[in-house]
C-alpha positions, -999 to +999 in steps of 0.1 A: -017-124+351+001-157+343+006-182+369+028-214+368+020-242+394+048-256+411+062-295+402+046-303+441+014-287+432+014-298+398+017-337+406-011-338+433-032-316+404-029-351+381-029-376+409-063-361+424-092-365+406-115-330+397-137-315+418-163-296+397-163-262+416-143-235+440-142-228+474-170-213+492-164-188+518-156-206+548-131-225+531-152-258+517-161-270+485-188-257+466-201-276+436-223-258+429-202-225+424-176-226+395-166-190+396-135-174+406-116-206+410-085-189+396-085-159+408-047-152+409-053-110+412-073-123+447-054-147+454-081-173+455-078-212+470-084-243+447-082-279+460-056-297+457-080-323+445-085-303+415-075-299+377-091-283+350-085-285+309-051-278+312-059-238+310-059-218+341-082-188+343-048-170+346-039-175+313-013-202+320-012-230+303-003-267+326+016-291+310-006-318+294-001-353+305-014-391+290-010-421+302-035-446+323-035-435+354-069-426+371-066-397+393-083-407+424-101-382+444-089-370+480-117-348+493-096-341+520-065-328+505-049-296+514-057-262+499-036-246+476-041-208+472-028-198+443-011-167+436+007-146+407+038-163+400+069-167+376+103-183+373+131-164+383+112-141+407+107-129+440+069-139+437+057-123+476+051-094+457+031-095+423+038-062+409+073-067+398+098-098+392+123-077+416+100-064+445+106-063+471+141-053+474+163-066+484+154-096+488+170-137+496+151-146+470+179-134+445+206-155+470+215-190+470+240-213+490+276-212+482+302-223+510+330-209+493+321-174+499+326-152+529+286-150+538+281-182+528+259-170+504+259-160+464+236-134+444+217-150+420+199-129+393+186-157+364+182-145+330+154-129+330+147-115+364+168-079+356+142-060+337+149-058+301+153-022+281+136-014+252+173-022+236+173-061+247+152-088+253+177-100+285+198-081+306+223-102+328+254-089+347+272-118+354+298-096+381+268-091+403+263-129+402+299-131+419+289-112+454+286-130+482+256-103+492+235-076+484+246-037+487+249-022+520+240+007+498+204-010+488+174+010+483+150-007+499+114-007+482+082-026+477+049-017+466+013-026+475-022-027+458-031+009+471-010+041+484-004+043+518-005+069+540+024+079+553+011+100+580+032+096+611+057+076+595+098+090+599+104+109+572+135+127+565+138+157+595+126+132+620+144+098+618+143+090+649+107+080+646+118+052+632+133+040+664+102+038+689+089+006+691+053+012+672+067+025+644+049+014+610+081+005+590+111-015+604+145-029+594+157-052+621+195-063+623+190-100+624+225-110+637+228-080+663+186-077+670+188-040+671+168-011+646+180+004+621+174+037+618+155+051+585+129+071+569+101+064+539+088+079+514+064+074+486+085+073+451+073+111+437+082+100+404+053+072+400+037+071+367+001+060+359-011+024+358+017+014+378+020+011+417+039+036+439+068+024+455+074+030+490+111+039+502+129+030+533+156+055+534+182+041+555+201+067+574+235+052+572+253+025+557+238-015+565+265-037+583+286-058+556+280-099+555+249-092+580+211-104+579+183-080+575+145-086+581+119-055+568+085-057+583+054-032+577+026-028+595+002-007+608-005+017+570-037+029+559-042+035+522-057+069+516-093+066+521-085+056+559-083+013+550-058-009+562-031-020+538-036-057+527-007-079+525+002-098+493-020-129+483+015-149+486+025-133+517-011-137+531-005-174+524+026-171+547+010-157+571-021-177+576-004-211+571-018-218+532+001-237+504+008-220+476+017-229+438+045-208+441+079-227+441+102-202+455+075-191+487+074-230+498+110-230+498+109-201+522+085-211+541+102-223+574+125-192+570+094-170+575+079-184+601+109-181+621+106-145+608+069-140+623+083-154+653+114-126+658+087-103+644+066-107+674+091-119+699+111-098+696+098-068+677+062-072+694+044-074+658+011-099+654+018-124+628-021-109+620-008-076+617+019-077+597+014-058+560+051-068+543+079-088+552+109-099+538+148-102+544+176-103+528+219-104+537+245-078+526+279-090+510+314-090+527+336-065+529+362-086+505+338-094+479+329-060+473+365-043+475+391-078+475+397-069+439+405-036+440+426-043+469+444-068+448+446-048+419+460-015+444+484-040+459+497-057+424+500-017+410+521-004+441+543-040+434+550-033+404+557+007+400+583+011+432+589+043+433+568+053+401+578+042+370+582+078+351+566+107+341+562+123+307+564+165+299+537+170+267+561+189+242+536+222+247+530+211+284+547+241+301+529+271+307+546+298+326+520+323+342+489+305+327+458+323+330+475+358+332+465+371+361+497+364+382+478+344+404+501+306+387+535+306+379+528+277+361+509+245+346+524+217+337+510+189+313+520+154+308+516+118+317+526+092+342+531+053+335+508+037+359+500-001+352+467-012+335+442-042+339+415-030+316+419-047+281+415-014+261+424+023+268+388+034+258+358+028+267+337+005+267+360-017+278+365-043+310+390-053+335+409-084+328+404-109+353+411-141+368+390-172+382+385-156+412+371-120+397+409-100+407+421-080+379+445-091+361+477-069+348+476-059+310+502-034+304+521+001+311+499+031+299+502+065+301+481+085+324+475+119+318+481+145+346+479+187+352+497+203+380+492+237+389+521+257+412+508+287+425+524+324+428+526+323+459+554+295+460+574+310+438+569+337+459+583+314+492+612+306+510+598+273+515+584+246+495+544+242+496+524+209+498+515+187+470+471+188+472+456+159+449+426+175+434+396+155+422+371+165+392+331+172+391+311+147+370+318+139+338+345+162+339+387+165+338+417+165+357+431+192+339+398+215+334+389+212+368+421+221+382+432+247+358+395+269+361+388+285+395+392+266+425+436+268+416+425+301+437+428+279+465+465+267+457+472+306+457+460+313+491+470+287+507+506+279+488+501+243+479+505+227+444+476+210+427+476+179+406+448+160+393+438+135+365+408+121+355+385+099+371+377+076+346+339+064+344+327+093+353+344+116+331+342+133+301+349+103+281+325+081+300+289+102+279+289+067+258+300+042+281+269+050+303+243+056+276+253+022+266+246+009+300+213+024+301+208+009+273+217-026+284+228-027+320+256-053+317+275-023+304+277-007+335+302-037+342+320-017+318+316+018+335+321+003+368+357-013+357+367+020+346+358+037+380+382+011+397+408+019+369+411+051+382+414+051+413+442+024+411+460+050+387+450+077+416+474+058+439+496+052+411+500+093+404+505+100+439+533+071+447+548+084+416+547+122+425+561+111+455+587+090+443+609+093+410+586+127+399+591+143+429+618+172+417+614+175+382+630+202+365+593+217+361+588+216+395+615+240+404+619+278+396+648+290+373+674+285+403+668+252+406+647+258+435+625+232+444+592+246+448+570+215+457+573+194+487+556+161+473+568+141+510+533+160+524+500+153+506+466+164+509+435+154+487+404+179+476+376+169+461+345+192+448+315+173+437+323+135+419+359+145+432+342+145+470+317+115+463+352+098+452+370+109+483+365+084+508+376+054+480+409+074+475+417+080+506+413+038+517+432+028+484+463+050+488+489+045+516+504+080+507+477+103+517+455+102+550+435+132+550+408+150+528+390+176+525+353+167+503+331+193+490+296+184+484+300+150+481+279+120+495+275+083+494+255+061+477+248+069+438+217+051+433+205+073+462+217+104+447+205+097+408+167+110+410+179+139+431+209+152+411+205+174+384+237+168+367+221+130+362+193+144+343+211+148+313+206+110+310+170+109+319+156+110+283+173+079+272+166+065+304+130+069+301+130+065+264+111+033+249+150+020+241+159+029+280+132+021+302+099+035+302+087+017+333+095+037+368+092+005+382+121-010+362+138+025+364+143+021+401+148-015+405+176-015+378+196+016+390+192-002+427+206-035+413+233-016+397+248-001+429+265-034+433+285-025+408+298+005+421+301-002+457+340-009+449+344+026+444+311+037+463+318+062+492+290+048+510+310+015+514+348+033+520+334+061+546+323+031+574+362+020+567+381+052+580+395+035+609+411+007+586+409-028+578+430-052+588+463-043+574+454-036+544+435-004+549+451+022+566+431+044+591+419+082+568+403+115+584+378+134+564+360+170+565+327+168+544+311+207+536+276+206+523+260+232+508+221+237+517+199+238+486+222+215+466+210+203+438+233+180+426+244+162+456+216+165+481+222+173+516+206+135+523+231+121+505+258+137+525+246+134+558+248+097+550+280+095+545+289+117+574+268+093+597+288+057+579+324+080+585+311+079+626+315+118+618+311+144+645+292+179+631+308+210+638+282+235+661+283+265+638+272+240+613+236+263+599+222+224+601+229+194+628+217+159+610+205+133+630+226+106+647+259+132+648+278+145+681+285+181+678+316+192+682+330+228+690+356+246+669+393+240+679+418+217+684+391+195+695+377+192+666+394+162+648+386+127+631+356+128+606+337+164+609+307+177+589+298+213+584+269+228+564+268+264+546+236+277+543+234+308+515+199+313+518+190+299+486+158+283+478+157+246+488+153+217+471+125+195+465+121+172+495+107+143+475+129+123+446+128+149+424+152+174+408+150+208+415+153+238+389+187+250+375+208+271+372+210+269+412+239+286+428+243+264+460+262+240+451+296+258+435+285+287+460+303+272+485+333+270+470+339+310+474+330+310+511+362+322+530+354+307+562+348+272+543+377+272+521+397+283+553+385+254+573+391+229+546+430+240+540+433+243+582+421+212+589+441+190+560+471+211+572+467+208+613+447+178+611+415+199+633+386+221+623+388+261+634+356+275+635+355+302+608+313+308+612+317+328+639+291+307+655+268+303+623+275+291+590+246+310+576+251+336+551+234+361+532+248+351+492+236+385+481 
C-alpha cells in the first residue's frame, strides 16, 4: 500500500542522519534488525532520525533531494509510526479514501456559511466509475455540512460480532450506557438513538462495512462524535483499532498530514469519550466526528426558487386544454365523468426542458429564472360529482417511481376520487419519472450527473406549487371543470395531497414548499433514499450498471458514492422536510401528515418509513398491526391528529432484514391500496384533519 510522508515528517527525514535499522519491541532502536521498518499494513514506527534510498517499503517513492547539507543524527528524536496514507483522504481508516463516513476530514473552514464550515471533496477522493478517471460534484462542495440523512459506516481488518449490539426491533439498546456503538450529540451531549448492521452485500477481498442505522433524522448545523468499542471479531478477538487511530490514541506521530492536523481535535474527543461517555481512551476500537449542514444550505435555494415562482405567476399564469384532452366517461365503467389533459405555464430555472440538464444559478447557488414552460397536467372528476349537489375537493395526486402524472392518476387508485367525491390532478415529478431512465444511468455512470437528476427533482416540486396556485387561481372554473349546465363541479379553494410510493417519499417536500395545501395523506413512503436503495426492488433495475465494470464494481465505492450523493437530494429528501412540519421561520408554513405502511414492503421498507414517522414527531395509531420504537400511541378519534402512523399487515411473507432486496412480484406494497379501512382513514383524516380508527382494533388482515 502506498504511503506519502508528510512535509513535517519529510524535512526531519533529510535533516536527521540514517539510522541503519527498525524499532525493536519495546520501542528502541535496533541495529541490528532491518526488517519490517515499513510496515504500513502494521502500522510500524521508524525514527524520525531515519531515511532510506528514497524508496519506502510501501512502495512510495520520497522526493529526492541534493544539496550540501549533512544530516546530523538525533538519537533522540521522536517516533514516527507510519501508516497507509494518501492526499485527499480521510486516512484513520486504510481501507477506503472515504471511510469512515462521515467524516471532518471532507470539511474545512469557511466563515461565510451558516456552520461555519464547508464540504470539501478534492478531485480524487469521490471514487471513480469504470466510465471516468475523476468524479467531482462541485454542488456538494457548496454545503456548509454533511447530510442529516448520512449513512454512517466504517470498516475494520476483521468482522465483528454483532452479538448484543441494537439491531433493528431493539433500538433502544443503543441507549444504555455500555452499548458497543455510539453517536454522541456534541453540542447537546445526549445519544442518539440507532442500530448496526454488517453490510449483507459484501463481496470477497474487500472488508465488510458496519452500519449505524440512525433511527431518525441527525439535528441540522450540529456536531457529531461516533465511537466503537467493546467488538469481538468472530473467532472471540477484540477488534483492533486502525494503525492511524492507534497512533491517536497512544500519543504517536504519524506521516499522515491530515491525522496531525486533527490531532488536538481528538484528544478533546477521548476526553468527552471518557468524561462524559465513560469510554477508556484504551478501549476505544473507532472514532471519528463529523457536522451536519444548515437548514438554509440544504433547502435556501429551493425556497428562493418557490418564492421567485409564486412572484412571478400571481394567480397562475394559464392553463392549456390538449386539442384531444377531453375525455368524457374515460375508462367506461361509469365510475369518471371525465379526464382532462393539458398543460399549465409554470416558470423554469433549468436551462433545457430535457434531461440531462441543470438549474441556472447565481453566485450564491439560487436558481435563477429561465423562462415560461408548459407543464403537463391530468385531472380526473369522478361520477360521483357529477352525481352531487355540491362541489368536491381538488386531491393533488403524486406518481410511483419512474412513473407519470397522468398514468398514475388515470389507472386505479381514481377509485378513490369515486368514493370519496374529490377531483384528482397530478403531473409528473421530474427526476424520478419516466423520462429520468437516462438521466440516472448517466449519473451512475459519473456521479456529477446526479447534479443533473437532483435539479430536476427541485424542478418539480416548484412546478408542484406552481399547478396548485394555478388550479387555485385563474384555472379554477374552467369550462372543463363544470358539467353541461355550467355547473361547477370542482371546489379548488379546498386541497388535499396523496401520494402512493415516490408520490409519498415526495410528500413531506410538497407539503413545506406549497402555501396552498397543509395536509397529506402518504402511502408507503419514507425518508432517506440512500437508505432505501439496497432495500427497494424498484431500484434494482439499476443494479447491473451499477455494478457493471463501467458503474462500479467495488461494494465499497457502491455505498460510499450513493451515501455522498444524498446531499444531493436532501433539497427534496423527506427525511429533511418531515423534522420541518411545524414550520420554519416564516417561510415554512406548519403541514400534518398520515404515513400508511404496508408490512412486507419491498420497495419502500417499513425502516424506511418508520424514520420518517419518528423525524415528523409522529404519534402511531394503536390498531397499528406494528408500534415502532420512539412513537406515542395514540387511540382512534378526534384525538388522533398532527403526524400519525399506521401499519397494515396482510400476512405476507416479510422481507429480508438485512440490505437486501427481497423476491418479486410481492403484493404488499400496492396491497394496501385496496384496504377499505386504510383508504377510509386516509380520505377522513385529510378531510376532518384526525384519524378514525377503521381496524377495529387491529390492522391485521388475512389478504386471501
Amino acid at each position: 500500500m502506498n504511503v506519502r510522508l508528510s512535509a513535517y515528517s519529510i524535512a526531519f527525514l533529510f535533516l536527521l542522519v540514517p539510522i541503519a535499522g527498525c524499532m525493536g519491541q519495546d520501542g528502541s532502536v535496533d541495529a541490528d534488525n532491518d526488517e519490517g521498518m515499513f510496515d504500513c499494513d502494521n502500522g510500524n514506527q521508524v525514527p524520525m532520525g531515519s531515511v532510506n534510498d528514497g524508496v519506502d517499503d510501501c512502495g512510495d517513492y520520497s522526493d529526492e533531494k541534493e544539496g550540501d547539507m549533512e544530516p546530523v543524527q538525533d538519537v533522540n528524536s521522536p517516533i514516527i509510526t507510519i501508516v497507509p496514507n494518501q492526499a485527499g483522504c480521510d486516512n484513520l481508516n486504510p481501507h477506503h479514501c472515504m471511510l469512515p463516513f462521515p467524516s471532518d476530514a471532507f470539511l474545512v473552514e469557511d466563515t461565510t456559511t451558516t456552520t461555519g464550515l464547508r464540504v470539501h471533496y478534492p478531485a480524487g477522493s469521490i471514487p471513480a466509475s469504470g466510465s471516468v478517471d475523476t468524479v467531482e460534484i462541485p454542488r456538494i462542495n457548496q454545503l456548509d455540512g454533511m447530510s442529516t440523512a448520512s449513512q454512517i459506516m466504517t470498516t475494520f481488518d476483521e468482522v465483528p460480532d454483532l452479538q448484543g449490539v441494537a439491531y433493528q426491533y431493539d433500538i433502544e439498546r443503543s441507549m444504555e450506557a455500555d452499548h458497543a456503538t455510539i453517536i454522541w450529540n456534541l453540542d447537546d451531549d445526549v445519544l442518539v438513538a440507532h442500530w448496526v448492521e454488517l453490510d449483507a452485500r459484501a463481496q470477497e477481498g474487500e472488508q465488510t462495512i458496519v452500519h449505524l442505522r440512525t433511527a431518525a433524522a441527525l439535528e441540522h448545523d450540529t456536531a457529531y462524535m461516533v465511537v466503537i468499542r467493546g467488538l469481538n471479531d468472530q473467532n472471540g478477538d477484540p477488534i483492533q483499532p486502525s494503525a492511524a487511530l492507534k497512533a491517536l490514541i497512544e500519543g504517536e506521530v504519524t506521516n499522515a498530514e491530515d491525522i496531525e492536523n486533527r490531532r488536538a481535535a481528538f484528544n478533546d474527543y477521548f476526553d468527552v469519550a471518557e468524561n462524559q461517555i465513560g469510554v477508556d481512551r484504551g478501549d476505544i476500537q473507532a472514532l471519528w466526528s463529523f457536522h451536519t449542514a444548515s437548514v438554509e444550505s440544504v433547502i435556501g435555494p429551493i425556497l428562493s426558487m418557490r418564492d421567485d415562482a409564486l412572484q412571478r405567476i400571481g394567480d397562475g399564469l394559464g392553463c392549456t386544454i390538449n386539442p384531444d384532452g377531453v375525455e368524457d366517461n374515460f375508462g367506461g365503467d361509469g365510475m369518471i365523468y371525465r379526464r382532462v389533459r393539458g398543460t399549465f405555464t409554470a416558470p423554469q430555472y433549468l436551462l433545457e426542458d430535457r434531461p440531462p440538464t441543470m438549474l441556472s444559478r447565481d453566485s450564491s447557488y439560487n436558481p435563477i429564472f429561465v423562462e415560461n414552460r408548459e407543464v403537463p397536467f391530468t385531472l380526473i372528476i369522478p361520477m360521483s360529482l357529477y352525481n352531487s349537489t355540491e362541489p368536491g375537493a381538488l386531491t393533488v395526486f403524486g406518481h410511483g417511481f419512474l412513473g407519470t402524472g397522468e398514468g398514475h392518476v388515470s389507472g386505479g387508485l381514481r377509485e378513490w376520487g369515486e368514493i370519496y367525491e374529490t377531483a384528482l390532478l397530478a403531473t409528473d415529478f421530474y427526476g424520478w419519472s419516466s423520462d429520468d431512465h437516462d438521466g440516472i444511468s448517466m449519473g451512475i455512470m459519473d456521479g456529477y450527473y446526479f447534479t443533473h437528476q437532483s435539479d430536476r427533482l427541485q424542478q418539480a416540486m416548484v412546478n408542484h406549487v406552481v399547478m396548485i396556485r394555478t388550479f387555485k387561481g385563474i384555472c379554477s372554473e374552467l369550462p372543463e371543470m363544470q358539467d353541461d349546465n355550467g355547473r361547477l363541479l370542482v371546489n379548488t379553494s379546498e386541497v388535499y395531497y396523496t401520494g402512493y410510493s415516490l408520490g409519498g417519499n415526495r410528500g413531506a417536500s410538497l407539503l413545506g414548499l406549497s402555501p396552498d395545501v397543509s395536509r397529506g395523506a402518504l402511502w408507503v413512503g419514507g425518508a432517506g433514499f440512500s437508505h432505501q436503495i439496497e432495500r427497494c426492488t424498484q431500484y434494482d433495475q439499476f443494479d447491473d450498471l451499477m455494478e457493471s465494470v463501467i458503474g462500479y464494481p467495488s461494494q465499497l465505492d457502491r455505498a460510499v458514492v450513493i451515501s455522498i450523493i444524498q446531499s444531493l437530494w436532501d433539497a427534496t429528501d423527506t427525511n429533511t422536510w418531515s423534522t420541518l412540519s411545524n414550520g420554519l421561520e416564516g417561510r415554512i408554513d406548519p403541514y400534518e401528515m398520515l404515513y400508511i405502511g404496508s408490512i412486507g414492503d419491498l420497495q419502500i421498507s417499513n425502516i424506511s418509513t418508520s424514520r420518517a414517522l419518528r423525524n415528523a414527531d409522529a404519534s402511531i395509531l394503536s390498531s397499528s398491526s406494528i408500534l415502532p420504537y420512539g412513537m406515542p400511541v395514540v387511540e382512534g378519534g378526534e384525538d388522533a391528529t398532527g403526524n400519525i402512523g399506521v401499519y397494515f399487515d396482510g400476512g405476507f411473507s416479510h422481507a429480508p432484514e438485512e440490505n437486501l432486496l427481497g423476491q418479486e412480484p410481492h403484493p404488499a406494497h400496492n396491497w394496501v391500496a385496496g384496504v377499505e379501512a386504510a383508504h377510509s382513514m386516509a380520505f377522513g383524516y385529510l378531510y376532518h384533519g384526525f384519524v378514525e380508527d377503521r381496524c377495529e382494533g387491529s390492522c391485521i388482515y388475512d389478504a386471501d
